[in-house]
Backbone bond lengths (Angstrom), bond angles and torsions (degrees), N, CA, C in turn:
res aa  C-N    CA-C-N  psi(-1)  N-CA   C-N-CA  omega(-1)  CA-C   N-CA-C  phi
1 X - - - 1.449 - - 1.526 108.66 -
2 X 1.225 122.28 118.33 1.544 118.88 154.20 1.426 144.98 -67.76
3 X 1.203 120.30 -171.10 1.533 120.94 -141.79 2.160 79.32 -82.26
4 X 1.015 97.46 153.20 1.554 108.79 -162.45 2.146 96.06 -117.09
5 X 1.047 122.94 119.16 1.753 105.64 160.70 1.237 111.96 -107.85
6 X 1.321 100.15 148.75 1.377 107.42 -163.22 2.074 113.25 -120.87
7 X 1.277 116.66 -136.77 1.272 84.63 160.19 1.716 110.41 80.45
8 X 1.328 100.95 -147.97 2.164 116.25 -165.54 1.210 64.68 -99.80
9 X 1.625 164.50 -122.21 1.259 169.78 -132.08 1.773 109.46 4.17
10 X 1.849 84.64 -87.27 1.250 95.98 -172.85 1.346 121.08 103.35
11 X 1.075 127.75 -103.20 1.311 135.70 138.10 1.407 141.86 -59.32
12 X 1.372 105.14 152.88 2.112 96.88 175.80 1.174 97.52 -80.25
13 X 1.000 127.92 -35.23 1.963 115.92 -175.68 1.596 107.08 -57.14
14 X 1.761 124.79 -40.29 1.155 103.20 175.00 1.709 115.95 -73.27
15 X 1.274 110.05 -28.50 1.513 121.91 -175.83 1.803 106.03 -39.83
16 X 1.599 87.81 -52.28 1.599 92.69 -171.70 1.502 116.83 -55.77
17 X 1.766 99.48 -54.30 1.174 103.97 162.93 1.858 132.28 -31.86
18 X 0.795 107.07 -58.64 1.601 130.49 179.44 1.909 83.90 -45.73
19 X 1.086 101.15 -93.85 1.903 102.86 -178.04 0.880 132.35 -42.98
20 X 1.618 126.25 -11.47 1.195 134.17 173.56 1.950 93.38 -101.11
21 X 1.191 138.66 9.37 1.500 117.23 163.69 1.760 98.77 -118.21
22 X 1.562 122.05 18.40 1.171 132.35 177.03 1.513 85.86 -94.83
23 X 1.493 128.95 -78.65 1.227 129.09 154.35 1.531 140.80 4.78
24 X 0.899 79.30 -42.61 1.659 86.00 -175.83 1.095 96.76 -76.68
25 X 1.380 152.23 -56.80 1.289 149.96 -149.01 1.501 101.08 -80.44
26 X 0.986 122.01 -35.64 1.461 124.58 -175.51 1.806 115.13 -117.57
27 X 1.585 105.61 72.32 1.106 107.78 -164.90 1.489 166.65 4.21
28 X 1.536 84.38 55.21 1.860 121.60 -162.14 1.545 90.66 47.86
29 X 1.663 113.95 68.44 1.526 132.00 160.49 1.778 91.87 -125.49
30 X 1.512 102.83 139.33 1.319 109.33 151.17 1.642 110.71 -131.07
31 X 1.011 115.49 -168.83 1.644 124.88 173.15 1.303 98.76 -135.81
32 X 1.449 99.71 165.78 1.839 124.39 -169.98 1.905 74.39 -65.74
33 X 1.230 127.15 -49.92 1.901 110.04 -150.13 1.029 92.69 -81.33
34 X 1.541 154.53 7.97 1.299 127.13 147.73 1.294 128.89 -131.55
35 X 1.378 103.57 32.90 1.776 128.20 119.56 1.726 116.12 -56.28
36 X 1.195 99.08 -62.17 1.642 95.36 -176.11 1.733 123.55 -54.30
37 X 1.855 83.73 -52.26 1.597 87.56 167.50 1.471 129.78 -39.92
38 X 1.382 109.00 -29.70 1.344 115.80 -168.23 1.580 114.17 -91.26
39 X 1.263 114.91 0.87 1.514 140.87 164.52 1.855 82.88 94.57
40 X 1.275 128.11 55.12 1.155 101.70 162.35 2.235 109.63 -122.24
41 X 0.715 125.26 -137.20 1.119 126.43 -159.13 1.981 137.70 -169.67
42 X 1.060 115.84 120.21 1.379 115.55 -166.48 1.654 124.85 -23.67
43 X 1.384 102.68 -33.11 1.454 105.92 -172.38 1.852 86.25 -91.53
44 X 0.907 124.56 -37.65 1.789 103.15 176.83 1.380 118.65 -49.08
45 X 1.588 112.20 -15.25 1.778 113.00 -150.20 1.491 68.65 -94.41
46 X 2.018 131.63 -64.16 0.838 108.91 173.42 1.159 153.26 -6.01
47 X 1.902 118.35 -85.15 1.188 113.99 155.54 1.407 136.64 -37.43
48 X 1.510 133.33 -20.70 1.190 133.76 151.07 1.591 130.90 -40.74
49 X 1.506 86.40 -57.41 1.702 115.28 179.24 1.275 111.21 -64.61
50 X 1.139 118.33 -22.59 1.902 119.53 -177.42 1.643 98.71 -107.07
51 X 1.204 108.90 -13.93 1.569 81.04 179.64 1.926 108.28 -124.46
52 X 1.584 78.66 41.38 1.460 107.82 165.91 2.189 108.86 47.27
53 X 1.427 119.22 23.31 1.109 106.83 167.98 1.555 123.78 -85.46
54 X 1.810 100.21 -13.11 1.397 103.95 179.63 1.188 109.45 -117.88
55 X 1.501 134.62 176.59 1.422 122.28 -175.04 1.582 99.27 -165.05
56 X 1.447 101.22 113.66 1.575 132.80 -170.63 1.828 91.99 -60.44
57 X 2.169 110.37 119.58 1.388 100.13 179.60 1.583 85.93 -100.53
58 X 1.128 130.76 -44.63 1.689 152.94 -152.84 1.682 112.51 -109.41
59 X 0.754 145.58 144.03 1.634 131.10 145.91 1.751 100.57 -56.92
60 X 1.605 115.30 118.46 1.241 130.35 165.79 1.649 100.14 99.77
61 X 1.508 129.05 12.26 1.415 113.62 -172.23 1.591 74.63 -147.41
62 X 1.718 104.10 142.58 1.136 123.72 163.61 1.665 126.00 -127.64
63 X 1.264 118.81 157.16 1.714 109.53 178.26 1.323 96.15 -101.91
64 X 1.374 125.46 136.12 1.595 130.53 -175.76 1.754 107.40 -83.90
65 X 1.251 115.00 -10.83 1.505 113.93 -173.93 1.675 107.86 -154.39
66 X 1.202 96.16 -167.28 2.059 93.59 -159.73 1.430 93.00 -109.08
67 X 1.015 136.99 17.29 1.386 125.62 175.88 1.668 107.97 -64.39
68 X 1.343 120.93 164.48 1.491 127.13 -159.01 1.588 94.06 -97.12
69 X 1.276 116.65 127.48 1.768 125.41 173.24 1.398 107.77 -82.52
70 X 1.768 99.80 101.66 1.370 116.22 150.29 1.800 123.13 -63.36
71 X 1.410 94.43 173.80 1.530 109.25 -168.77 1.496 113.83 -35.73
72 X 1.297 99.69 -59.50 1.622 108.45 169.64 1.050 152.63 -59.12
73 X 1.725 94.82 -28.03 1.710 115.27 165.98 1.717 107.27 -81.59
74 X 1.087 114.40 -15.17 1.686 108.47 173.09 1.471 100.77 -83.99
75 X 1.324 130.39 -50.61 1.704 118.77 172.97 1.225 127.05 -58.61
76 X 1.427 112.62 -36.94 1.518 107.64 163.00 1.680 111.98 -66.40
77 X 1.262 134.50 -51.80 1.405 122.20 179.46 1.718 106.18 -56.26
78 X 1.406 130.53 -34.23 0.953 94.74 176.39 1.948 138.32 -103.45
79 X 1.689 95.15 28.25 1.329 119.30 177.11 1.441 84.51 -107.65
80 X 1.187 160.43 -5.89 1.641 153.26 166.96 1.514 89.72 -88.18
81 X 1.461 143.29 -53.37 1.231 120.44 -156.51 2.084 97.41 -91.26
82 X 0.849 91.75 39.31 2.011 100.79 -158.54 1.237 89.76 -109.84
83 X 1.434 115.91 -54.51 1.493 133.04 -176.39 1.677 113.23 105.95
84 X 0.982 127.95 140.49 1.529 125.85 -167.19 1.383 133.47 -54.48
85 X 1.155 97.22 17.76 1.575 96.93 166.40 1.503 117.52 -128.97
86 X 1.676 99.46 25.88 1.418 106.28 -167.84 2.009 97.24 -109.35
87 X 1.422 105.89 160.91 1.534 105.41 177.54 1.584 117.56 -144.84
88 X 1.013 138.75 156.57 1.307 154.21 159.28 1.729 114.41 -26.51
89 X 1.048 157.00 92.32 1.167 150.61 -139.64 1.599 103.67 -149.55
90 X 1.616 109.21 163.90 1.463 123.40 161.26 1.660 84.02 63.45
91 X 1.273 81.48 -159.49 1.784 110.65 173.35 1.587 135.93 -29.39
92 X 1.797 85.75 -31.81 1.775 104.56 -174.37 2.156 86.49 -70.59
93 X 1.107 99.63 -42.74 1.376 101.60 -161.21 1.667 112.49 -84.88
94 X 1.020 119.42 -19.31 1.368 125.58 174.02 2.108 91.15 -67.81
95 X 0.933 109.29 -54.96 1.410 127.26 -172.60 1.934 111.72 -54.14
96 X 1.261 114.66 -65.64 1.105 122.90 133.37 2.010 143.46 -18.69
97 X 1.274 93.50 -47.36 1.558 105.81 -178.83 1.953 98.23 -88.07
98 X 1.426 92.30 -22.60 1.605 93.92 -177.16 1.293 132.33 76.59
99 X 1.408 96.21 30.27 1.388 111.31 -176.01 1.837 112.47 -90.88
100 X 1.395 103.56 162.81 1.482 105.34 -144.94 1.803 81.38 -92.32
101 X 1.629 96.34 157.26 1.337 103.88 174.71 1.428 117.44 122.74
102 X 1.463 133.40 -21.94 1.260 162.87 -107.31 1.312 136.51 163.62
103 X 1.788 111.48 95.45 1.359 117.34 -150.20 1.268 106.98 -104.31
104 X 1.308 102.74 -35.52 1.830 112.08 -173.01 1.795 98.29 -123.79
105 X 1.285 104.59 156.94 1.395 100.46 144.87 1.661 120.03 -179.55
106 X 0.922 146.88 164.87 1.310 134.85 -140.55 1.611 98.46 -102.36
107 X 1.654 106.68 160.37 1.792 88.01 -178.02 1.317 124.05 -102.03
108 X 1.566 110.25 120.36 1.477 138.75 -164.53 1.731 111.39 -93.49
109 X 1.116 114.95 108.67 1.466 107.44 179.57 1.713 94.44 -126.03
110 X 1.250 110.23 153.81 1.862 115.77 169.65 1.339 96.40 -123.98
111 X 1.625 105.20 148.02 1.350 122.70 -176.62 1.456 122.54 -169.24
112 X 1.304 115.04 130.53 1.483 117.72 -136.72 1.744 101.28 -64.77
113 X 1.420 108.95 168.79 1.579 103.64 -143.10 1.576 86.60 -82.80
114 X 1.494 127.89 147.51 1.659 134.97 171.90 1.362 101.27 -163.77
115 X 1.570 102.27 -149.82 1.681 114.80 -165.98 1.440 103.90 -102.86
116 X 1.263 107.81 -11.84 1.730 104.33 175.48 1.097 125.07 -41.36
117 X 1.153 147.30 127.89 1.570 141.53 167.36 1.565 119.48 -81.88
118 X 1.092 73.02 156.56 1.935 94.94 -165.03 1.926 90.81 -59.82
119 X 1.369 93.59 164.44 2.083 103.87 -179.61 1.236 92.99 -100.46
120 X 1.268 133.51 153.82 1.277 135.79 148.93 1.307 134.25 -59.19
121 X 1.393 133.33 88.32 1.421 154.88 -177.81 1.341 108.44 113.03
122 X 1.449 128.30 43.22 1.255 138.89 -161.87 1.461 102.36 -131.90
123 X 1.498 126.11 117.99 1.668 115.92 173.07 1.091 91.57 -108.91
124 X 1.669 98.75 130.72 1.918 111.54 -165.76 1.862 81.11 -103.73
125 X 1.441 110.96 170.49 1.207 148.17 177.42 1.613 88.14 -130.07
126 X 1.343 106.75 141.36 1.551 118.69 161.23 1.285 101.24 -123.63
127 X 1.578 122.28 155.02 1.428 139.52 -176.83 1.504 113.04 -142.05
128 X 1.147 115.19 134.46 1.342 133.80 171.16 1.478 127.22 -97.44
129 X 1.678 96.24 -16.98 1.924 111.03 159.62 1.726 108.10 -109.09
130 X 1.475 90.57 132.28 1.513 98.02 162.96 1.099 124.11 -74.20
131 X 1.486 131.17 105.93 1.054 140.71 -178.68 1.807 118.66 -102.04
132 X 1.500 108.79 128.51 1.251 128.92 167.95 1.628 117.75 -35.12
133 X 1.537 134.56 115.22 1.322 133.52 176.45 1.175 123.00 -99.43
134 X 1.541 126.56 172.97 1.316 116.14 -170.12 2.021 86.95 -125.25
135 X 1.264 102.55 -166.74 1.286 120.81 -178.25 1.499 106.22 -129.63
136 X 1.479 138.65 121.67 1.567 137.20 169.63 1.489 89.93 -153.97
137 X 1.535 81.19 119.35 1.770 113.96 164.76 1.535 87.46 56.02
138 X 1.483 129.29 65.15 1.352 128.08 -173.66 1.436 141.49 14.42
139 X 1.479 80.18 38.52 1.826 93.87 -172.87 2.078 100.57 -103.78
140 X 1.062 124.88 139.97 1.288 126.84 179.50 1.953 92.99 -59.51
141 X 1.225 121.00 161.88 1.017 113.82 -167.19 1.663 100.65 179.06
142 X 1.584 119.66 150.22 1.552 119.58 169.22 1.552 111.93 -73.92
143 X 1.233 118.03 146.86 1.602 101.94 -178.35 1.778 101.40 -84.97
144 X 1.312 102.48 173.59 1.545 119.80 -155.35 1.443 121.24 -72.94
145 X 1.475 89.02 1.80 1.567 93.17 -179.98 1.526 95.31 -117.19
146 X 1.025 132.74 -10.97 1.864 145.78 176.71 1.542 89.17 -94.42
147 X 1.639 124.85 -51.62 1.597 86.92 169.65 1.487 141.57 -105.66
148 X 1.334 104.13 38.01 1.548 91.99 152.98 1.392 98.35 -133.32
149 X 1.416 124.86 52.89 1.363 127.22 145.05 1.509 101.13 -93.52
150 X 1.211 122.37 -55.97 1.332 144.08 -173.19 1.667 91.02 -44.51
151 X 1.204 104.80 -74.06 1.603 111.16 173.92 1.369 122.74 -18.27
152 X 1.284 112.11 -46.72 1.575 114.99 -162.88 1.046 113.73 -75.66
153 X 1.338 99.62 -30.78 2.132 100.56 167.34 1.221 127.56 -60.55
154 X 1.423 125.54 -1.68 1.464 134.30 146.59 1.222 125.01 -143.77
155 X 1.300 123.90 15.89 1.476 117.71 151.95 1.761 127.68 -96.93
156 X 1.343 118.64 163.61 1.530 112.58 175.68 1.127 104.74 -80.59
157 X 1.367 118.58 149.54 1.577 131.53 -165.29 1.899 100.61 -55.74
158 X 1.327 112.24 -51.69 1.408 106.88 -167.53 1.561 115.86 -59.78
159 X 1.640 121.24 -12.54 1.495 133.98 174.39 1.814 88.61 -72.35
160 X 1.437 113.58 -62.67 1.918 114.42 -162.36 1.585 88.21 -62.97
161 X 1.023 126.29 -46.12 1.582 99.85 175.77 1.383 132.80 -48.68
162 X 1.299 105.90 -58.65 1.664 114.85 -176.29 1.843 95.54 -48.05
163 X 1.490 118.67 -46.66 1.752 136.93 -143.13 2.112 74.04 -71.67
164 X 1.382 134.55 -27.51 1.424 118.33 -132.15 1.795 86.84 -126.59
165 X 1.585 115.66 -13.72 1.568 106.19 173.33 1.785 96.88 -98.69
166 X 1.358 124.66 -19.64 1.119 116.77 -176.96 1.416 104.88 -71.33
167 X 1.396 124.52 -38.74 1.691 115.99 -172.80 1.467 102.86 -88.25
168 X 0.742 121.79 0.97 1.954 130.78 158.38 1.159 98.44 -79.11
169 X 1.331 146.44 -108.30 1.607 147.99 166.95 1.720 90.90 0.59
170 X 1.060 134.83 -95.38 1.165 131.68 -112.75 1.753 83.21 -102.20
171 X 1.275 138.16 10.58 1.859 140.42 119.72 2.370 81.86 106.42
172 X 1.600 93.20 28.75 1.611 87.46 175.89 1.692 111.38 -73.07
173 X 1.325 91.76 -33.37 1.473 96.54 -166.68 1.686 103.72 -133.87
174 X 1.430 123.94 -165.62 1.809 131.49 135.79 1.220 119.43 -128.70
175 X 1.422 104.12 176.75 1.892 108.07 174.09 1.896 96.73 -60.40
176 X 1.557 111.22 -51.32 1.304 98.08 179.71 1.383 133.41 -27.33
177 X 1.446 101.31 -71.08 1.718 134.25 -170.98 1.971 93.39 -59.36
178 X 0.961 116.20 -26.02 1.644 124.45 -164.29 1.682 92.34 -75.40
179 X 1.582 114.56 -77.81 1.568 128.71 165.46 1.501 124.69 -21.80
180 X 1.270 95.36 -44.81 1.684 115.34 -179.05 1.516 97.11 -51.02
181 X 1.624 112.24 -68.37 1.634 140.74 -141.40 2.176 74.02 -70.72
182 X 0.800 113.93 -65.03 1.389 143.88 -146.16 1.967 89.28 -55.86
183 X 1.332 114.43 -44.28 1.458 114.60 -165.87 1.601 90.25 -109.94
184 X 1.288 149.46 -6.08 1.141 124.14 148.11 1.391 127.32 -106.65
185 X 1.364 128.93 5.78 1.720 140.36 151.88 1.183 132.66 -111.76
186 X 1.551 102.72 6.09 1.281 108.98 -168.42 1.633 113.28 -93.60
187 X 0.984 124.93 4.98 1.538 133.61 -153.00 1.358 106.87 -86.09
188 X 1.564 103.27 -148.38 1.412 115.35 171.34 1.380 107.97 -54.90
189 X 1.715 123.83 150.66 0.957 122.80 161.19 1.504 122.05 99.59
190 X 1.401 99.86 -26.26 1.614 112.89 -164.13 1.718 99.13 -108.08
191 X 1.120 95.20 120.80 1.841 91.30 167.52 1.680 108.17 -67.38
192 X 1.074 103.09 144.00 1.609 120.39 159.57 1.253 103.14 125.72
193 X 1.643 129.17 -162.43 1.041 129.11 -171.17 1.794 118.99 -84.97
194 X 0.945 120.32 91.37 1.085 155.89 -166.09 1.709 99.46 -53.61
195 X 1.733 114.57 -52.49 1.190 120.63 -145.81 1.435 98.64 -114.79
């Protein structure tokens, strides 16, 4: 006999249910905390995991079904195993925002500095300022003028160019809104082009 929920639940068939419309929003990704939330429990995530319906992407983030993880479902799992105050950054987000210049790039999330551990194939950024996020293709993310500041600290200027007329054209950002970001984050402390 298996693990039984009891409770507002009732059943595991509604249980599942319940996590699978958590799921949906976050690309049939959940986390161990909203398993729990849902009054369910480690050995339930277990039994999932062994009888191969769920499939561990993160320590604490799971995929509820076998569908193949596109671009977006790998940045969102690894801003869920980041913890919620973490976002899509640098390159992942230039890439993401869809800005021209930038075909590949590895997945970059920043997240304020703690005990969390890094994801496996994940290059974290740590931050010591809380910085404001945006939303693209419902992935947590830097907004477009935070990422190609971020950008410039490892790309060649002629990549942040193309990345900074494409979100002009395509009405993501302006030179204004760019200047703004640029003379109040751009300073001491902050990688990228500063000046």
């Amino acid at each position: 006999m298996g693990p039984r929920v009891g409770g507002k639940f009732g059943s595991v068939a509604s249980f599942d249910s319940r996590v699978a419309e958590i799921a949906l929003d976050q690309g049939y990704l959940v986390t161990r905390a909203d398993v729990l939330g849902l009054g369910g429990s480690d050995d339930m995530i277990d039994v999932r995991l062994g009888a191969g319906r769920w499939e561990r992407v993160h320590a604490g983030v799971y995929q509820i079904d076998r569908r193949q993880r596109d671009w977006r479902t790998v940045l969102l799992a690894a801003t869920l195993a980041c913890g919620p105050e973490s976002r899509v950054s640098h390159r992942a987000a230039l890439k993401l925002w869809e800005m021209d210049g930038i075909r590949s790039a590895p997945v970059e999330i920043t997240m304020p500095f703690g005990n969390l551990a890094v994801p496996e194939g994940v290059l974290v950024h740590r931050s010591r300022r809380p910085t404001p996020f945006a939303r693209a293709h419902g992935v947590p993310v830097s907004g477009p003028e935070r990422t190609i500041l971020e950008g410039s600290a490892s790309l060649p200027d002629i990549i942040i160019g193309k990345a900074l007329d494409s979100a002009i054209r395509n009405d993501l950002t302006s030179v204004e809104r760019v200047s703004m970001v640029l003379s109040a984050e751009g300073g001491r402390g902050v990688r990228g082009r500063g000046g």
